[in-house]
N, C-alpha and C positions, 0 to 999 in steps of 0.2 A: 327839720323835715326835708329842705330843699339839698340839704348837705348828703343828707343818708341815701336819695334816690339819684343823685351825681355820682357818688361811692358805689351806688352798685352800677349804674351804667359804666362803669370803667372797669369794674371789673369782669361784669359778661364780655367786654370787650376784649380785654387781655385774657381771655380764656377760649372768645372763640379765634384769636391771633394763633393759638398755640396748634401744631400740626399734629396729627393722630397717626403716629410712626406705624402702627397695629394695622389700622385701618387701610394706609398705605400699600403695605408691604401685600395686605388680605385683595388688594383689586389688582398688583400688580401679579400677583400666583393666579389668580383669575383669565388674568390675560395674555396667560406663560404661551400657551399655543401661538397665540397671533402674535408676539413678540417674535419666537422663535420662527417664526416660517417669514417675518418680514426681515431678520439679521440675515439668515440665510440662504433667501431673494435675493438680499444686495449684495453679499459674499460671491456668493456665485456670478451676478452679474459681474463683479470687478474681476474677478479669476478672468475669469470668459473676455474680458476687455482686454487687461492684460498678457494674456495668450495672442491675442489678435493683432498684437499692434504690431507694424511694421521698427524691426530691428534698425536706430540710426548711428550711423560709423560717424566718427570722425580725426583728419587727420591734420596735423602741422605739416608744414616746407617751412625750410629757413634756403635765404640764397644769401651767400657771404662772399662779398669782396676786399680782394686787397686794397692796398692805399691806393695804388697806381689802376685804373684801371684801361690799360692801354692792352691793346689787341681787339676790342669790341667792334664789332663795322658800324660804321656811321654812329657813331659815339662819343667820340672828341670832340665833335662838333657841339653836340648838345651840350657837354659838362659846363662850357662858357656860361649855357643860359641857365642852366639848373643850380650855378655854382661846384668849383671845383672840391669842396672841402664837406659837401651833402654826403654823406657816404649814404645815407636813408632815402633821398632823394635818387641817387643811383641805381637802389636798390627797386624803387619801384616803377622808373623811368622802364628797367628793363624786365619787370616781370609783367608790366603792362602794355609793352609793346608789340606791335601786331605782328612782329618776325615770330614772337618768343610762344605767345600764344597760339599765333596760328600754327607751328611744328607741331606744339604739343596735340591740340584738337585733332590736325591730321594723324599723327602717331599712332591716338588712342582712340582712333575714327568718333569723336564723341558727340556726331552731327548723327549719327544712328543710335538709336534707343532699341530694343530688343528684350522682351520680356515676356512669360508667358502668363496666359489669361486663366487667372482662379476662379473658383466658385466663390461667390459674396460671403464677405464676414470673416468666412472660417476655410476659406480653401487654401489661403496664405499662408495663414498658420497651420494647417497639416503638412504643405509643402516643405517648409523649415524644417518640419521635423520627420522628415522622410530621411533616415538611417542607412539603409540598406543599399545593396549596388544597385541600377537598372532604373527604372520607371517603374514606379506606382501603381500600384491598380485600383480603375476609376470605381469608385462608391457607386451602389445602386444606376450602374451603367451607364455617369456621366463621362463619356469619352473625351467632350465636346471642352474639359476644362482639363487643364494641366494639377498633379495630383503630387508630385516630387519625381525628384532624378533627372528631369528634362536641362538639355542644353543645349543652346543657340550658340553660333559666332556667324558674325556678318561680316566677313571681311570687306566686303566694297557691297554699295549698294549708290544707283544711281538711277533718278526717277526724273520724268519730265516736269516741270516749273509746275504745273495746274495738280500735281500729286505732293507737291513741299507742304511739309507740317503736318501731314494725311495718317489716320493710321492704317496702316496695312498688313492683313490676316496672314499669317502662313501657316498651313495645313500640311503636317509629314502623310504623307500614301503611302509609303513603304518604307523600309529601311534606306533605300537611295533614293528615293523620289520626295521632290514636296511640291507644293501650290501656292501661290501667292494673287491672296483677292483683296478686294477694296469693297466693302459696303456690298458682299454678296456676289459681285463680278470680278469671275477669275481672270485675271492678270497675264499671269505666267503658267507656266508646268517647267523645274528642271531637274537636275541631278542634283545630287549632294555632293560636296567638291569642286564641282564642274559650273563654268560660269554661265547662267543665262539670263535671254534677253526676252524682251515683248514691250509692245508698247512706246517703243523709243528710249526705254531703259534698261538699265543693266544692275546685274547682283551676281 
């Protein structure tokens, strides 16, 4: 007796173990709606992220030298301490040094940042893909953000100590006129082309 009610507890057991494929498939068609509108929530969210991200470059320098490296200014001097036979050592002696660096920074003025101001999220990403010649025209009359086509070059710009690191607004007026403000208070008025001053600074 105690055998046959052992035997069937094992085997209700191994029966409700077993998955009802029918029954499965009958709540997942049940719940096809709310499947499908949360795949294609998330779908759409990653598109839309994807579209958004900021495009990252990047690029190599290689600097190659001869055996010899004579002709460098104040150079020979160094190789004693760095070893004459580093050519690696060489190598980054002079891409780290303040002559080499500091040409380049100056060169490529890269102590000025300049870029124009999107609408949140998705004005970046429309600007990218603004095709066409000219400036953009701003969506439901935001004038106030850059849309595509727009372009800056600063060739010098030069501000008093208490405005270093600051961001600062510039607002085109016309075709030959802009504005440069700080935190609401206009700065400057100049030309385009033409160098101006205010403030104890210059651009």
């Amino acid at each position: 007796m105690m055998q046959r009610i052992m035997k069937e507890k094992n085997t209700d057991t191994q029966l409700g173990d077993q998955i009802d494929w029918r029954e499965l498939l009958l709540l997942l068609w049940d719940g096809r709606h709310v499947i499908a509108a949360c795949t294609g929530l998330f779908l759409t969210a990653a598109v839309a992220y994807a579209m958004t991200l900021t495009p990252i470059y990047r690029a190599n320098g290689f600097v190659l030298f001869e055996e010899t490296a004579k002709g460098i200014p104040n150079f020979d001097d160094t190789t004693q301490t760095i070893g004459s036979d580093s050519s690696a050592a060489k190598e980054l002696f002079v891409v780290k040094s303040r002559m080499v660096l500091g040409n380049v920074v100056d060169e490529l003025d890269l102590t000025t940042v300049a870029q124009p101001t999107h609408f949140p999220l998705i004005g970046a990403a429309m600007a990218r893909r603004h095709a066409s010649d000219g400036i953009a025209a701003p969506p439901f009359g935001l004038k106030s953000y850059a849309w595509g086509g727009e372009q800056i070059k600063v060739s010098y710009l030069q501000v008093p100590r208490n405005y270093l690191d600051q961001p600062l607004e510039l607002i085109v007026l016309s075709e030959q006129q802009f504005s440069l403000s700080h935190n609401g208070q206009k700065l400057l008025t100049g030309n385009i082309g033409e160098p101006s001053f205010g403030l104890s600074g210059t651009m």
